[in-house]
C-alpha positions in Angstrom: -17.6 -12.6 -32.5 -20.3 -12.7 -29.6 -23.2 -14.6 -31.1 -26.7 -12.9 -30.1 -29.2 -15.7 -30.0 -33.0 -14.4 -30.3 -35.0 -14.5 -27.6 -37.0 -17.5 -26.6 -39.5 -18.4 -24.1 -39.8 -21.9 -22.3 -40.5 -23.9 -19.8 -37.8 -24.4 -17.0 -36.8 -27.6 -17.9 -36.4 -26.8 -21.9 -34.4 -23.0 -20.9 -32.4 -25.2 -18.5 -31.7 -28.0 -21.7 -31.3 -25.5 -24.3 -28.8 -24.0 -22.1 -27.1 -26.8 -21.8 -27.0 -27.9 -25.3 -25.5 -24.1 -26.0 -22.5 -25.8 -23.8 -22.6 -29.0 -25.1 -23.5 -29.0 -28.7 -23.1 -25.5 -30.2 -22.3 -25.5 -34.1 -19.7 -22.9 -34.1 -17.9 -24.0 -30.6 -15.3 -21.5 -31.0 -17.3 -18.6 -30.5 -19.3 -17.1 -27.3 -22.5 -17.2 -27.4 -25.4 -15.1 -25.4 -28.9 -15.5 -25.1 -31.7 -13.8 -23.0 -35.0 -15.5 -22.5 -38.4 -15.5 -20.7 -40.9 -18.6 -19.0 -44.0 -20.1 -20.5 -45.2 -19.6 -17.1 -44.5 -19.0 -13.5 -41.0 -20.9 -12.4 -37.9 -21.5 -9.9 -35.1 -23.2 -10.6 -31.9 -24.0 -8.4 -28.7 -25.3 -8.1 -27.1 -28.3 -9.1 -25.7 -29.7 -5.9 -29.2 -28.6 -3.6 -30.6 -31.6 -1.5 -34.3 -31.5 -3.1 -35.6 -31.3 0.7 -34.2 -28.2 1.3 -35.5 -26.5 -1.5 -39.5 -27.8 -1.1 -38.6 -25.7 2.8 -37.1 -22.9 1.1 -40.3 -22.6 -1.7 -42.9 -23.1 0.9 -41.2 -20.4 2.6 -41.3 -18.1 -0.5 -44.7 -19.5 -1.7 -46.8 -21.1 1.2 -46.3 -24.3 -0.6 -44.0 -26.4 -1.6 -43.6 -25.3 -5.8 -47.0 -27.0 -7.1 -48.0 -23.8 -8.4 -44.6 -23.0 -9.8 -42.4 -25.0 -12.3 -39.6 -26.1 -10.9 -36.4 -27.4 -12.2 -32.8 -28.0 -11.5 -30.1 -26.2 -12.7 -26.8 -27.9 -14.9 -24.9 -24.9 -13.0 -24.7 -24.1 -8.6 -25.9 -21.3 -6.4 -29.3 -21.0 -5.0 -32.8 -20.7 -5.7 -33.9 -18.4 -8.4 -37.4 -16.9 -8.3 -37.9 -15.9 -11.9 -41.4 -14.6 -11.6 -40.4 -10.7 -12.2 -36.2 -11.1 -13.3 -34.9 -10.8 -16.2 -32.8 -13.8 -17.4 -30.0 -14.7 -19.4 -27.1 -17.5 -20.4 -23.6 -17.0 -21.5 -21.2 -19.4 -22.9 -17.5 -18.8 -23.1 -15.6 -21.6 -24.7 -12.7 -23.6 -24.3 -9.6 -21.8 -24.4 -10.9 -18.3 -24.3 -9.1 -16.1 -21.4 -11.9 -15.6 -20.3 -12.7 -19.3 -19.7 -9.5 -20.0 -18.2 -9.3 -17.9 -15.5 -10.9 -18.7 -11.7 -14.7 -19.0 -11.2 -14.1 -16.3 -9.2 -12.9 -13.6 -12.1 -14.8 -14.9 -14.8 -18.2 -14.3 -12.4 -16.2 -10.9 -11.5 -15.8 -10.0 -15.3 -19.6 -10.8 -16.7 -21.1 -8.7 -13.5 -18.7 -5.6 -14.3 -20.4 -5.5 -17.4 -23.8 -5.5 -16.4 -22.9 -3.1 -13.4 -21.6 -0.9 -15.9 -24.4 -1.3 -18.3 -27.3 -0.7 -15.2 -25.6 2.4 -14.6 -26.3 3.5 -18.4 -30.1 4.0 -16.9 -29.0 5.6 -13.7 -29.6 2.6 -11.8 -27.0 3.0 -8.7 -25.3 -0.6 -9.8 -22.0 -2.1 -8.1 -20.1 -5.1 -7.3 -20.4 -6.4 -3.9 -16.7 -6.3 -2.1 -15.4 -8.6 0.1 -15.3 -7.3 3.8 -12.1 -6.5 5.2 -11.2 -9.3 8.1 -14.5 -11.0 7.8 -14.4 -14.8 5.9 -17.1 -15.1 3.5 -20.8 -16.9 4.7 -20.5 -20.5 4.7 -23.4 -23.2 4.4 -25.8 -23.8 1.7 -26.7 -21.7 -0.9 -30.6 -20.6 0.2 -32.7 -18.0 -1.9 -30.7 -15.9 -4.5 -31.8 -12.6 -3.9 -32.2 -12.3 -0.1 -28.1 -12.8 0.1 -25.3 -11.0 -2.1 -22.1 -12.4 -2.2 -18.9 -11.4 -3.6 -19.1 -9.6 -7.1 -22.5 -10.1 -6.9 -24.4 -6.7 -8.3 -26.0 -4.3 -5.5 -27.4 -1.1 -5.2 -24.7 1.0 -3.8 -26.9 3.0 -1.3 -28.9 0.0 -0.1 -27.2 -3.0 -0.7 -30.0 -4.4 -1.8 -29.3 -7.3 -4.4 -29.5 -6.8 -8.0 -28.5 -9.7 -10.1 -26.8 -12.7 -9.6 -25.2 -15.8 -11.6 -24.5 -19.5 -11.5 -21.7 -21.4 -13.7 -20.6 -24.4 -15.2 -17.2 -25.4 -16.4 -16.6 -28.3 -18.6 -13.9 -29.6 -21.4 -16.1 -27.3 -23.6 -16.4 -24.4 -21.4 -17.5 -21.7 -19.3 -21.7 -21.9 -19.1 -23.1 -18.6 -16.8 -26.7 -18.5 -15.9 -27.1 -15.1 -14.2 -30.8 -13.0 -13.3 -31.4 -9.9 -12.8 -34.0 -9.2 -10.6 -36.1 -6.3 -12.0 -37.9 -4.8 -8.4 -34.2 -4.1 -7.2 -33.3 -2.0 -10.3 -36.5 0.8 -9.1 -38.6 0.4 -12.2 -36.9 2.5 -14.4 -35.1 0.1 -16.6 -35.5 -0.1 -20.3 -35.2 -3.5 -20.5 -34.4 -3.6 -24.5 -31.6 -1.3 -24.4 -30.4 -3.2 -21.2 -29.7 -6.0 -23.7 -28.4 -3.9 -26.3 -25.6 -2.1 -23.9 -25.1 -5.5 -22.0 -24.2 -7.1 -25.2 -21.6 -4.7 -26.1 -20.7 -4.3 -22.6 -19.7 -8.3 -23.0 -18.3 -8.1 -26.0 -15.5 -5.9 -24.9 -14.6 -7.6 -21.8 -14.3 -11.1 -23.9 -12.3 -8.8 -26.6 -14.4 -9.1 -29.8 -17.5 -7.3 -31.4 -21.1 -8.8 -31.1 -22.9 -10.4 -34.1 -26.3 -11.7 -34.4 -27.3 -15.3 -35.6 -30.5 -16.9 -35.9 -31.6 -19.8 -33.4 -29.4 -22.9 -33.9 -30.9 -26.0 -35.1 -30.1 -28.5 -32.4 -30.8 -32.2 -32.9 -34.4 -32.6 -32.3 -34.3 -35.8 -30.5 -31.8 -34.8 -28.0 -33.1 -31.9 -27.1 -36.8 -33.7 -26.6 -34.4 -36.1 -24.5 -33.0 -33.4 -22.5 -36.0 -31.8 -21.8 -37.4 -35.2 -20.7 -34.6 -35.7 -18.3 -34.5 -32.1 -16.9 -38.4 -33.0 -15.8 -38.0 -35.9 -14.3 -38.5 -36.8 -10.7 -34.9 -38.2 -11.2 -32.9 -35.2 -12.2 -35.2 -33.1 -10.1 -35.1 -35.0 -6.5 -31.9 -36.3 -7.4 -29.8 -36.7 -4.1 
């Protein structure tokens, strides 16, 4: 079974933790798990392996200053930086010895996209997977701002190109963690966002080869997750170089 986790809102560094912990600590670790959730207030976060100077550059950029406004965390998972102000979020967790979870990076982020392409164009949203280009090697250099580059088996608009969701992951001894975002301007408007979870959840279930199920919010050990949060916020994790 897919476990459906309710939705929960949080600050960056407790959706970061809990995401984590839904990795690290999950009761049932045999089965996949799925959540979607929202911010307490306005926030960025980006990826694990991003020099902390870079970032402040790319969010005065985006911002006019340098993330005081905005909460700001690091991610446990790569890629860029994710403006979550108007996206729609959500985490997957595929576990050890799943198919799914054994296969390259590269399929597993090719897999989880097909099924949100797929479910976009339920609502006549012109979704597909960005190609590779014949004879021309993919973009090199640091991962910048999510949105303003697609890369392969990223989701697009097929007429624009424009960028419609992307995803970072995580692989561990206890899994496959995917933290993808969908950014809601580039679907047009239109977009029950509900029913998106509904048909993206069944969508995901059949690509991992199982029916979805849902479960109520798992009770994680209080103290580490108060610990996790803690270290997610601190200058440490955040600037850490």
């Amino acid at each position: 079974m897919l476990h459906v986790l309710p939705a929960r809102h949080g600050s960056a560094a407790e959706n970061m933790a809990l995401d984590f912990l839904l990795l690290q600590r999950y009761p049932e670790p045999g089965w996949p798990r799925f959540r979607h959730y929202g911010w307490q207030r306005p926030a960025v976060t980006f990826g694990y392996g991003q020099e902390i100077g870079f970032v402040r550059g790319q969010l005065a950029a985006m911002t006019g200053e340098t993330g005081g406004a905005l909460d700001v965390c690091r991610r446990p998972t790569g890629g860029g930086i994710v403006d979550h102000r108007d996206d729609w979020t959500y985490a997957v967790v595929i576990p050890r010895g799943h198919p799914l979870e054994e296969v390259r990076a590269a399929e597993s982020y090719r897999a989880v996209h097909g099924a949100l392409a797929a479910t976009l164009r339920l609502q006549d949203v012109d979704a597909v997977l960005k190609q590779p280009a014949p004879d021309i090697p993919p973009e090199s250099g640091a991962a910048g701002i999510c949105f303003q580059r697609a890369e392969v088996s990223d989701v697009i608009a097929d007429r624009s190109g424009v960028k419609i969701a992307g995803a970072a992951q995580k692989r561990n001894r206890h899994g496959l963690l995917l933290q993808g975002s969908v950014w809601r301007p580039a679907t047009g408007g239109r977009v029950d966002w509900e029913r998106l979870q509904e048909d993206f959840v069944n969508a995901l279930a059949a690509a991992l080869g199982m029916e979805s199920q849902p479960v109520p919010w798992v009770e994680f050990n209080e103290n580490e997750v108060e610990g996790l949060v803690e270290q997610y916020s601190s200058p440490e994790w955040i600037e850490r170089r």
